[in-house]
C-alpha positions as CSV (number, residue, x, y, z in Angstrom):
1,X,-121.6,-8.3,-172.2
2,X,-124.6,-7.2,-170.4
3,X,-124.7,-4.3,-167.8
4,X,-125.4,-6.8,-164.9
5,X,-122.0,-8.7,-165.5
6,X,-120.2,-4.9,-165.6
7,X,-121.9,-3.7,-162.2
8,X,-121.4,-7.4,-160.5
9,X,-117.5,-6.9,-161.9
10,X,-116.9,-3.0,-160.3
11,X,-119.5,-4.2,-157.3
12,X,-116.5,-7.0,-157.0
13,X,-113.0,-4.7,-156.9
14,X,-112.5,-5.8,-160.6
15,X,-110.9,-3.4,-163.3
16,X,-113.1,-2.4,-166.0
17,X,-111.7,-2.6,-169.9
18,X,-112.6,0.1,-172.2
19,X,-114.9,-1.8,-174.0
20,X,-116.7,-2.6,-171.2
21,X,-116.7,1.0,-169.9
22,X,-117.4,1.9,-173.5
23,X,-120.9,-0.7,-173.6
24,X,-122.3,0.4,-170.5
25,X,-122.2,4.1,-171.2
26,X,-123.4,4.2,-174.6
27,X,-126.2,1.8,-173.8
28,X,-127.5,4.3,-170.6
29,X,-127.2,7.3,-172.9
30,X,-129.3,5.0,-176.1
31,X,-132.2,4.0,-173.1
32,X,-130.7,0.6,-173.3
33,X,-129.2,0.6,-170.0
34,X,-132.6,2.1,-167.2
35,X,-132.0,4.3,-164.4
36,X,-131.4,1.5,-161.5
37,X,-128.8,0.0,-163.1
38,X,-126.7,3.1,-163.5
39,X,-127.3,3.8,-160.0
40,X,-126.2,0.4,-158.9
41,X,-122.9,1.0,-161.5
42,X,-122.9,4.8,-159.8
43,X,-122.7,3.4,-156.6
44,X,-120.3,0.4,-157.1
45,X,-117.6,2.9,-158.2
46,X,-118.4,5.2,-154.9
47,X,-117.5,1.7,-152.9
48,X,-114.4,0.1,-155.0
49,X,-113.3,3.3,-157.2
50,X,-111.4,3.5,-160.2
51,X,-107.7,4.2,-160.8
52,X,-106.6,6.8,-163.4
53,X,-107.3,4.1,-166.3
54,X,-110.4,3.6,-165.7
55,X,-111.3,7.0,-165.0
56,X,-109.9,8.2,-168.1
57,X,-111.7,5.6,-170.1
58,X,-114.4,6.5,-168.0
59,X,-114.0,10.4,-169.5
60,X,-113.4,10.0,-172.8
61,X,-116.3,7.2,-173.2
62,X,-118.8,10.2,-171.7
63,X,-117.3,12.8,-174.1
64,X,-117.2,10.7,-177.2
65,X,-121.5,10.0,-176.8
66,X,-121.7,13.5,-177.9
67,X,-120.1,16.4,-179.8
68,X,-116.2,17.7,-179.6
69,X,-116.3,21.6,-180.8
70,X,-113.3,22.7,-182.3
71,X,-112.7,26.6,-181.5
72,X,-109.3,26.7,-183.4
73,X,-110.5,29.9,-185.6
74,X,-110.9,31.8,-182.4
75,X,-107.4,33.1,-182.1
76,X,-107.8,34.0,-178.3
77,X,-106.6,31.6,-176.4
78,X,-109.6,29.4,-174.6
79,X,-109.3,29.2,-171.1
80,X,-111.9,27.8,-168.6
81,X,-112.2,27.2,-165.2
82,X,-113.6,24.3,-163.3
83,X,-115.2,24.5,-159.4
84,X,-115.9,21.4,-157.6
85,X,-119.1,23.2,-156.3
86,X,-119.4,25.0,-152.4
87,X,-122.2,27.3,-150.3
88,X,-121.8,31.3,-151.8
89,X,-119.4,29.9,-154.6
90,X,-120.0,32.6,-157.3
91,X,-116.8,33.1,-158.3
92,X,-117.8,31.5,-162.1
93,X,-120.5,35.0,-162.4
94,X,-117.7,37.3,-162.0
95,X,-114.3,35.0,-163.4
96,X,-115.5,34.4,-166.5
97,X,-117.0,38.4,-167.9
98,X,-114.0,39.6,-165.7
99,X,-111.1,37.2,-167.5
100,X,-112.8,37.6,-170.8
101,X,-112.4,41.6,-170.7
102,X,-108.8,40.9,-170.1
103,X,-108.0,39.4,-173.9
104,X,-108.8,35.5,-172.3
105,X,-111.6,33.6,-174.1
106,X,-113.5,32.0,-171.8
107,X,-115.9,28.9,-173.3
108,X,-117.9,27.6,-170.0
109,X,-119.9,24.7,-169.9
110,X,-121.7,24.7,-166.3
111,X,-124.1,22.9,-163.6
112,X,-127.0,23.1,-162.0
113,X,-126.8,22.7,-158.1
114,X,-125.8,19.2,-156.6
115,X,-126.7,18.1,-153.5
116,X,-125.9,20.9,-150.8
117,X,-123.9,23.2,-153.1
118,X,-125.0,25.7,-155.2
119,X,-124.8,25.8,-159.5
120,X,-124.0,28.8,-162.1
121,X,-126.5,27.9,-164.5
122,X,-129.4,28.3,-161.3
123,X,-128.0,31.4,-160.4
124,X,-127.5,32.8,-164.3
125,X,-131.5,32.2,-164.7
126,X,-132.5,34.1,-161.8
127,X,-131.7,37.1,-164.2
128,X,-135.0,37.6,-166.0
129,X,-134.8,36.2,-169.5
130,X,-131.2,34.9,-169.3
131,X,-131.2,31.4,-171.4
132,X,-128.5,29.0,-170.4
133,X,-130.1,26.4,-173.1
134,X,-128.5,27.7,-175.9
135,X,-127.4,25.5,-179.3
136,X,-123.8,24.8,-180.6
137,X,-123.8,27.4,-182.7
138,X,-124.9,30.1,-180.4
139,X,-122.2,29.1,-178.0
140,X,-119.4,29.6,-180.8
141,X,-121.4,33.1,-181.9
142,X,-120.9,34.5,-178.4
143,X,-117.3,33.2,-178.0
144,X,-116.3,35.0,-181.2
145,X,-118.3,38.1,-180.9
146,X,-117.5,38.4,-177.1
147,X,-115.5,36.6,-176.0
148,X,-117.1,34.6,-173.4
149,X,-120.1,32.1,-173.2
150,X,-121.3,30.4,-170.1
151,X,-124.2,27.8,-171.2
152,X,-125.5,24.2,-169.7
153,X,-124.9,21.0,-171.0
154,X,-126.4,20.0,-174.7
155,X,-127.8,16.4,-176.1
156,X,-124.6,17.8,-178.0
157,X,-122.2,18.0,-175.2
158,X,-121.4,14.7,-173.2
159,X,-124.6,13.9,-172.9
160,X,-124.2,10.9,-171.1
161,X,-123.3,13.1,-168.3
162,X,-126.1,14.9,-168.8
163,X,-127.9,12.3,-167.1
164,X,-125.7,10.5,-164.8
165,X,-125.1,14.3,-163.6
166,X,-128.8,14.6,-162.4
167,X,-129.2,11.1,-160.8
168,X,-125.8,11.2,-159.0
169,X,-127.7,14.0,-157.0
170,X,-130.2,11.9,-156.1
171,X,-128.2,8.7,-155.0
172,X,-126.1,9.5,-152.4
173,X,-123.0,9.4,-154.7
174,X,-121.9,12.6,-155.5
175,X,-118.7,12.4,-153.4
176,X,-116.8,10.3,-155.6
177,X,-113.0,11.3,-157.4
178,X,-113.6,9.2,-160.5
179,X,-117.3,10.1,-161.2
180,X,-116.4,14.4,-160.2
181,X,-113.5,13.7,-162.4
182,X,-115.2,11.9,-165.3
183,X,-118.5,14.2,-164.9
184,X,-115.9,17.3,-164.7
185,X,-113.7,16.6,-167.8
186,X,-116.5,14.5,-170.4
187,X,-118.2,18.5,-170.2
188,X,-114.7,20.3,-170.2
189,X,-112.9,18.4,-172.8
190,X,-116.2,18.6,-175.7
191,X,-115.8,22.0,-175.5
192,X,-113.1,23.4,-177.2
193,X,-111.1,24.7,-174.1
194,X,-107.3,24.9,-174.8
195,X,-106.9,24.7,-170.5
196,X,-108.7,24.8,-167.6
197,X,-108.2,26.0,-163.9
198,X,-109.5,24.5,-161.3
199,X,-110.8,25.3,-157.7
200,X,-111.3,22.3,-155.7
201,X,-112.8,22.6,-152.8
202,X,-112.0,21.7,-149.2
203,X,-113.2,21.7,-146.1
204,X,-116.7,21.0,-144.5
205,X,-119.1,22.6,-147.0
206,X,-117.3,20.8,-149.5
207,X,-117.5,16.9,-151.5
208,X,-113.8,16.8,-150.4
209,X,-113.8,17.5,-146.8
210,X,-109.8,16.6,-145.9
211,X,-106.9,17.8,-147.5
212,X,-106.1,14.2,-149.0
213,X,-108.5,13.9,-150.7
214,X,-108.8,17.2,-151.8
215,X,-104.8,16.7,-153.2
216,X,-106.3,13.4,-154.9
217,X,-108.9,14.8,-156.9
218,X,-106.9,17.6,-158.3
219,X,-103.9,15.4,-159.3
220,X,-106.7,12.7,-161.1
221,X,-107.8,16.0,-162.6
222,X,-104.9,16.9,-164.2
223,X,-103.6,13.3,-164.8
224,X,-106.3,12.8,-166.7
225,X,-106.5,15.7,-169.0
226,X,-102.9,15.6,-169.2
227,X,-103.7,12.5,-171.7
228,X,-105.3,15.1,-173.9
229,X,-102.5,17.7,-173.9
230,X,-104.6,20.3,-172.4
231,X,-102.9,23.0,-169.8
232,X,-103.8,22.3,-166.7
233,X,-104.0,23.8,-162.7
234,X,-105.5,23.5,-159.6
235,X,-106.4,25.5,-156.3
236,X,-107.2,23.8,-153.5
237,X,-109.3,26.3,-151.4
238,X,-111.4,26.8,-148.4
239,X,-115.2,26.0,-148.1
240,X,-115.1,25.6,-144.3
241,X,-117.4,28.7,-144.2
242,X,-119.4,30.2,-147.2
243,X,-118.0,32.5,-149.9
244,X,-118.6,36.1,-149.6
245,X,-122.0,36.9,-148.4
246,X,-124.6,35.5,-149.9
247,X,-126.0,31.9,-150.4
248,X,-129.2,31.7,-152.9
249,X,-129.6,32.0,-156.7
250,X,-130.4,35.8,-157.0
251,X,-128.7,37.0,-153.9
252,X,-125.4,35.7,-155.2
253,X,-126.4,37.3,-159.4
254,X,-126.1,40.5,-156.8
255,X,-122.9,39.8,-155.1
256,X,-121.4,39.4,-158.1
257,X,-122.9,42.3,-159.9
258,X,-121.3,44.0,-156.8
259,X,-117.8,42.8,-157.0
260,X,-117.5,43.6,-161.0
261,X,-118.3,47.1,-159.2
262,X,-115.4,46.6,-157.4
263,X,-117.5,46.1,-154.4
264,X,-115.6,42.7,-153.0
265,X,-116.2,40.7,-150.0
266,X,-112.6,40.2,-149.2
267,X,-112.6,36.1,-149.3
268,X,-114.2,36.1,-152.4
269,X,-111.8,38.3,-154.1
270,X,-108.9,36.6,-152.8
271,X,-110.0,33.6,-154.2
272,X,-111.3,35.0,-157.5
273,X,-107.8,36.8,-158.3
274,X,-106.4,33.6,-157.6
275,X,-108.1,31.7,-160.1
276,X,-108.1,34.3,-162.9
277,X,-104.7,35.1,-162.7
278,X,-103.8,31.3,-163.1
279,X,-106.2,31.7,-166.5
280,X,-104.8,34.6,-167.7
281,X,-101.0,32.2,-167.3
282,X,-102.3,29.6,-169.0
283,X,-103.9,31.7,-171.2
284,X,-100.2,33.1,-172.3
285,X,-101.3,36.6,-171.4
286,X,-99.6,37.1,-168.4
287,X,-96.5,35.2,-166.8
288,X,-96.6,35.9,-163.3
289,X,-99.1,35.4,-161.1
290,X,-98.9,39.4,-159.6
291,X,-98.9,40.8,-163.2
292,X,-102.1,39.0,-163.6
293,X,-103.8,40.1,-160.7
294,X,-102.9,43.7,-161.7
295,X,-104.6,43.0,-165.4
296,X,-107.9,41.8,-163.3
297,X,-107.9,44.7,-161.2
298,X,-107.5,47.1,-163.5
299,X,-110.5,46.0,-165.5
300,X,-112.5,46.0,-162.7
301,X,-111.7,49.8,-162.0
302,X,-111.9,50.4,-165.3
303,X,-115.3,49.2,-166.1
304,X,-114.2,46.7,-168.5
305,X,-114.8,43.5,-166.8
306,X,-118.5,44.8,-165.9
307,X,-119.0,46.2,-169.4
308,X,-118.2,42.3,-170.4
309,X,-121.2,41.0,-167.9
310,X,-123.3,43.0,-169.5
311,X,-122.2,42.0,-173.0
312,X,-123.2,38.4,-171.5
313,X,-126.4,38.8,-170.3
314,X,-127.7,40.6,-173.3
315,X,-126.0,38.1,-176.3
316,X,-128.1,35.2,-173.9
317,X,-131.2,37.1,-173.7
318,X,-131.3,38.8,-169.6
319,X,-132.6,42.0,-168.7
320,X,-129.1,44.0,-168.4
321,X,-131.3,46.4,-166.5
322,X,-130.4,44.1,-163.2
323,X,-127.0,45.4,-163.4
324,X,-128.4,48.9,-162.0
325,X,-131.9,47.9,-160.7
326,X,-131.2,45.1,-158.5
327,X,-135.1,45.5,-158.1
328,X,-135.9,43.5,-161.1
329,X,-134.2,40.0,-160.0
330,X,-137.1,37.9,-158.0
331,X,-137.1,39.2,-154.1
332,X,-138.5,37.4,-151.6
333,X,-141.3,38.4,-149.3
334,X,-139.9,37.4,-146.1
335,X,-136.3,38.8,-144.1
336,X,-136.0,37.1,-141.2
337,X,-132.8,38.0,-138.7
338,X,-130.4,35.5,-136.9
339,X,-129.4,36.7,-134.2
340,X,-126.5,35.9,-131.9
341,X,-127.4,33.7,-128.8
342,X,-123.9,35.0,-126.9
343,X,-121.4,37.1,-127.3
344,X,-117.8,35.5,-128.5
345,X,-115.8,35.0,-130.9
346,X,-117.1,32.4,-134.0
347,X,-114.9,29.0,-133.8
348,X,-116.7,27.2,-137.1
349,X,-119.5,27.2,-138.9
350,X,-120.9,23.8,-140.4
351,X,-121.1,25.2,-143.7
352,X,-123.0,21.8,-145.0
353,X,-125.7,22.6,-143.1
354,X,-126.0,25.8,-144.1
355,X,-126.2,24.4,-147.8
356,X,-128.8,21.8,-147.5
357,X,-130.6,24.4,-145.2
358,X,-130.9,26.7,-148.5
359,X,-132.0,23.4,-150.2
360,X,-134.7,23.1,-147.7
361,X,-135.8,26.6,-148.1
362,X,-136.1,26.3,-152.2
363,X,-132.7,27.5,-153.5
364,X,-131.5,23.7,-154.5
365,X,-133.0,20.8,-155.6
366,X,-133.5,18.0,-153.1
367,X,-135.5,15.5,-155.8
368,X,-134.1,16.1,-159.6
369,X,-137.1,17.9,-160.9
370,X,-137.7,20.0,-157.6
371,X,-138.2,23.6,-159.3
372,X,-136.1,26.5,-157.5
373,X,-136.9,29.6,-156.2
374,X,-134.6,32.0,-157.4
375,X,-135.6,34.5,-154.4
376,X,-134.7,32.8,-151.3
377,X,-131.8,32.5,-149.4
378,X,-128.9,33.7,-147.0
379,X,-126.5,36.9,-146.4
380,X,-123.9,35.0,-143.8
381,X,-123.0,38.6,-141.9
382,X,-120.2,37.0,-139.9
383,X,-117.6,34.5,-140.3
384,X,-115.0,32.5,-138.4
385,X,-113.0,34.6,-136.3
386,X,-115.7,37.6,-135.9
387,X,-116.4,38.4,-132.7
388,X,-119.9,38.7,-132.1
389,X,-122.3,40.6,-129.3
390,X,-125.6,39.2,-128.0
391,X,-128.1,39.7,-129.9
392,X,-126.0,40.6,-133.0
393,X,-127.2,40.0,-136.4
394,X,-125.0,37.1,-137.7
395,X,-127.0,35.8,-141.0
396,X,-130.3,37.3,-142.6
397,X,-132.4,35.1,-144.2
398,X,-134.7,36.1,-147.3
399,X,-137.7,33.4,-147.4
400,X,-141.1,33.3,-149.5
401,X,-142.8,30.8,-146.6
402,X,-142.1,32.2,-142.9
403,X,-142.4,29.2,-141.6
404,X,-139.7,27.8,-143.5
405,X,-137.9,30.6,-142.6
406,X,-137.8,30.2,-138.8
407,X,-136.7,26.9,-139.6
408,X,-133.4,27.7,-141.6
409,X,-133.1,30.5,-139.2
410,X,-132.8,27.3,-136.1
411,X,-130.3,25.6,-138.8
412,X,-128.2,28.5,-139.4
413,X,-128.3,29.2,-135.6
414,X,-127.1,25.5,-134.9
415,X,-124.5,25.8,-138.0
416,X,-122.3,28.4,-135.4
417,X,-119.7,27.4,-132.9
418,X,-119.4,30.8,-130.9
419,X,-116.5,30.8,-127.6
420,X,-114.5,32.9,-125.7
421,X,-111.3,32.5,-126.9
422,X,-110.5,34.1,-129.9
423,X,-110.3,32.3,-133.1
424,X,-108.2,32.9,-135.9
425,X,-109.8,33.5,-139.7
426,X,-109.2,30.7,-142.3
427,X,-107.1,30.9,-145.2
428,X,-108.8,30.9,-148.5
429,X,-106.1,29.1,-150.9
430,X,-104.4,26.0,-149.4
431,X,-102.4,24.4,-152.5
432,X,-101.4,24.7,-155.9
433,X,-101.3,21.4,-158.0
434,X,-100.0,21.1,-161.6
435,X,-98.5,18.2,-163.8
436,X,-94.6,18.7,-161.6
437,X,-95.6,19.8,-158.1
438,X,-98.0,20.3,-154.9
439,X,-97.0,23.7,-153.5
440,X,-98.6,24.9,-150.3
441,X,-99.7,28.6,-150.5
């Protein structure tokens, strides 16, 4: 069958087979199948979809193009967690040091930035000399000797999605349940994890911008690893505003270094305990959510969990000097204030914009091989439900070109809803979604 008659079929509404499914990947990941025609295929399953068949098949075809590690002589249990991407979402820096110091081996496969949101491995790299490139074997070395590993995808690893990854970026369909879902799981399933925890995010900085579909992708989530027997559960949280403070590779290395310091933005610890109690559960090192918590803050105030970041960055070759000279991550030339145009209190913030403003400025990619700088970007100083003078510094924005600065300083500006009436502050976790239940938190 060629690759026209399986785009013309999902451009139609028609059910893929496996085989078919099976044909079309293997042939883009062998150069048989170019560029164009995966984008049409990409975009035919944005407009029709798939159901949980396909997008299983979908999945596992993706996985099976490359390697499946098999971390059984660990005897940790291997627990990793999964974000569906947002603006300041560092939460992967701290979770996974901070859950491996707790007796939790963490294996982490992880992105580069897509379309407005930010990615781990970008941020990771703006630590001078850390590799995220790292073989098979060097993965497995650092899970056994540490603990935790957090490296990019392999010509090992699912490398189909590899490149569909890159060019979904780049053609307008990133938003879609059954390629997040394949693209997601394909990494997640090669590499050894025994469960996974997911934050899928919500709101207007987000892929999924409504609760329903929000709901939707986690459930297709965890249907579809479910077929593999692999322990399984989602958040559903807020990315109606940014996370914590800071938006932009370096900035957010630094934020992070900060909270393993015990130095949280509130939001961002809510949601981080969150998630790393629900891996230290399915991890069967904990059986309550508070008794987790109390394991994660306790290695935070005893040093452990930072002690582990370090470990990290040195096993993958960074300068673990950043952790006390935040000097030596790359700075940028330019700070450039945003100041408040009225006093009242902040309604929204169109947290979107804010991302692809960061884009603009360097921090993200807007063409595939756009390089980043790791310097430039945002500290967001208020949030929704702050009340805010006149001429109040709301945002800061750390630039190498000024004149791209004043421009994301007019985006940020326009990004804020500020009005008399007060406003109330958003919740951070919505939902929790497993195999039985949707429970509203």
């Amino acid at each position: 069958m060629r690759a026209y008659q399986i785009i013309s079929k999902k451009r139609d509404g028609e059910k893929l087979k496996k085989e078919e499914i099976d044909i079309f990947i293997d042939g883009y990941t062998k150069g048989k199948v170019p560029d164009y025609q995966m984008s049409a295929f990409l975009m035919a399953v944005f407009l029709k979809g798939m159901d949980i068949e396909e997008t299983a098949d979908l999945t596992f075809s993706m996985m099976r193009t490359g390697r499946v590690l098999d971390l059984s002589e660990i005897p940790l249990a291997k627990i990793d967690k999964h974000s569906t991407g947002g603006v300041g979402d560092k939460v992967s820096l701290i979770l996974a040091p901070l859950v491996a110091s707790c007796g939790v081996c963490v294996p982490m496969l992880s992105g580069r930035g897509l379309g407005h949101t930010g990615g781990t491995l970008d941020k990771l790299e703006s630590i001078p000399g850390f590799k995220t490139s790292l073989s098979l074997k060097q993965f497995e070395r650092n899970l056994k000797k540490i603990g935790v590993c957090v490296m990019g995808q392999t010509q090992d690893i699912a490398p189909a999605d590899k490149k569909i990854y890159a060019l979904r970026d780049v053609t307008a369909t990133v938003e879609s349940i059954p390629l997040i879902t394949s693209s997601i799981l394909s990494k997640k399933l090669a590499e050894g994890a025994d469960g996974i925890v997911f934050d899928v995010k919500m709101g207007n900085g987000a892929f999924m911008q409504d609760q329903e579909n929000a709901i939707t992708l986690a459930q297709t989530l965890i249907k579809v690893g479910k077929k593999l027997k692999k322990r399984m559960v989602a958040l559903v949280t807020d990315m109606n505003e940014p996370l914590g403070e800071a938006v932009g590779n370096s900035l957010e290395v630094i934020e992070s270094i900060q909270a393993l310091k015990g130095n949280f933005k509130e939001d961002l610890m809510e949601v981080t305990l969150a998630l790393g109690s629900y891996m230290l559960i399915l991890g069967k090192r904990v059986k309550s959510f508070g008794k987790g918590e109390e394991i994660l803050l306790q290695a935070i105030r005893d040093g452990k969990a930072l002690e582990k970041f370090r470990q990290m960055v040195k096993a993958q070759g960074g300068d673990e000097r950043v952790i006390d000279n935040y000097e030596l991550l790359p700075k940028a030339k330019f700070e450039i204030s945003v100041k408040s145009p009225k006093s009242g209190y902040i309604k929204s913030i169109d947290t979107k914009k804010i991302g692809l403003a960061a884009v603009e400025l360097g921090a993200g990619r807007e063409k595939k091989d756009d390089k980043i700088d790791p310097a430039v970007g945002f500290l967001i100083k208020k949030k929704v439900g702050d009340y805010d003078k006149k001429g109040e510094v709301i945002a800061k924005v750390l630039a190498n070109d000024k004149n791209k600065g004043e421009v994301a300083k007019d985006r940020i500006l326009s990004s804020y809803t500020i009005v008399k009436a007060k406003s109330k502050r958003l919740s951070k976790i919505y939902h929790l979604v497993d195999n039985k239940r949707i429970k509203n938190i």
